[in-house]
N, C-alpha and C positions, 0 to 999 in steps of 0.2 A: 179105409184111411188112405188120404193120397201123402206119403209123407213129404213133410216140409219140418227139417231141422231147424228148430229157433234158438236153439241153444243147447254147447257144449259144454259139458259138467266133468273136468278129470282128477279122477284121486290126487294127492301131492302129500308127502312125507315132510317137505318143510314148507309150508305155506308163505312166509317174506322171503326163501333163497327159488322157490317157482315164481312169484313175484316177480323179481329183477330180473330174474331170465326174460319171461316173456313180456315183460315193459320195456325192454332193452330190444327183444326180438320184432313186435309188432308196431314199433316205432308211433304211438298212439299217446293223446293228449288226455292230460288230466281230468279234464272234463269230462272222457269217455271213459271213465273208472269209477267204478263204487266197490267200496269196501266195509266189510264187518269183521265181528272178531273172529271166525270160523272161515271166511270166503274175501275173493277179488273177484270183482266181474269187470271183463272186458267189454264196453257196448260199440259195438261195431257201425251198427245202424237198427232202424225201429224192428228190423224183423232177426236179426242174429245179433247173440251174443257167447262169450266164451269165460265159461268160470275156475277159478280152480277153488277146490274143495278138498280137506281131510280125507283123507284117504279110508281113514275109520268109518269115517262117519257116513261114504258115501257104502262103507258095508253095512253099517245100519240101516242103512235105505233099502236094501238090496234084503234086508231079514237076516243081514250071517252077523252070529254072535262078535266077530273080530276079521279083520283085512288079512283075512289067508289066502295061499296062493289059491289061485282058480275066482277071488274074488275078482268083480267087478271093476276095473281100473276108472269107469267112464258112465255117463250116462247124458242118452239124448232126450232130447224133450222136443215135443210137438206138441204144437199151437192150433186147439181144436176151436171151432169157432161159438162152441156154447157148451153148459154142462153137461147138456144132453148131448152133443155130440163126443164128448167123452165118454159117457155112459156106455153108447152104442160103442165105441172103438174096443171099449172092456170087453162088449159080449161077444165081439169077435174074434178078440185075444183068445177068449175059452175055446169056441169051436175051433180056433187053428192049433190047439193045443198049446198054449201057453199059462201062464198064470199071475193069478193077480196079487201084488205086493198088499199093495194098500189100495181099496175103493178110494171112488169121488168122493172128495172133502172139499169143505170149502174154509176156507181160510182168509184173511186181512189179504192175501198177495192173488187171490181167485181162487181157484175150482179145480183139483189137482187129482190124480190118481201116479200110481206107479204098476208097469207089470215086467213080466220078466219073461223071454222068448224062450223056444227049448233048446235053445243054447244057453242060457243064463245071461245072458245080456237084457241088462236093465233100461227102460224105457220110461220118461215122463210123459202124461198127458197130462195139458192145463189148457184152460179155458181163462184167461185173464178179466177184470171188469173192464168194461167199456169206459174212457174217458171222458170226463164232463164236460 
């Protein structure tokens, strides 16, 4: 895997007061915002973006019952360029010793896996669909 960060995912305890902070901080136009009821994503440009995400929820991601210390605060994502090059980046996760959250799924947003390094730091792999 050659990494290329596409996108920053950090916990947040109040999702509208990290909001203002970093709408305030990144001085960035509305346009380059999308929001739901759980997440804001920052889109920077086509190949980085910066999300803030529940803090819970991104320990759900991560497999721990509840956001205790030692949890995950963050997780990065890389932009593999097919599912099978996901696939492959998984089996290399195992032989460098790490472990796999979640296998490749595919979902409405593409082709997604999660693993977790032996430091516990969480990582996405997605495979996006190709644009029509």
């Amino acid at each position: 895997m050659k990494p290329k960060i596409s996108i920053i995912t950090i916990g947040v305890d109040e999702l509208e007061r990290a909001f203002v902070f970093y709408r305030a901080l990144f001085e960035i136009s509305d346009e380059q915002i999308g929001a739901g009821e759980d997440h804001v994503a920052f889109f920077f440009d086509e190949d980085f973006s910066f999300v803030l995400f529940p803090r819970e929820q991104i320990a759900q991601t991560a497999g721990k019952p509840e956001a205790l210390e030692g949890t995950p605060g963050f997780v990065l994502s890389h932009r593999a360029d097919s599912p099978e090059a996901v696939d492959a980046i998984l089996e290399r996760v195992l032989v460098a010793g790490g472990s796999i959250i979640t296998p490749g799924t595919q979902s409405e947003w593409g082709y997604s896996a999660y693993f977790e390094d032996t430091e516990g730091n969480i990582w996405e792999l997605m495979a996006t669909p190709v644009a029509n």
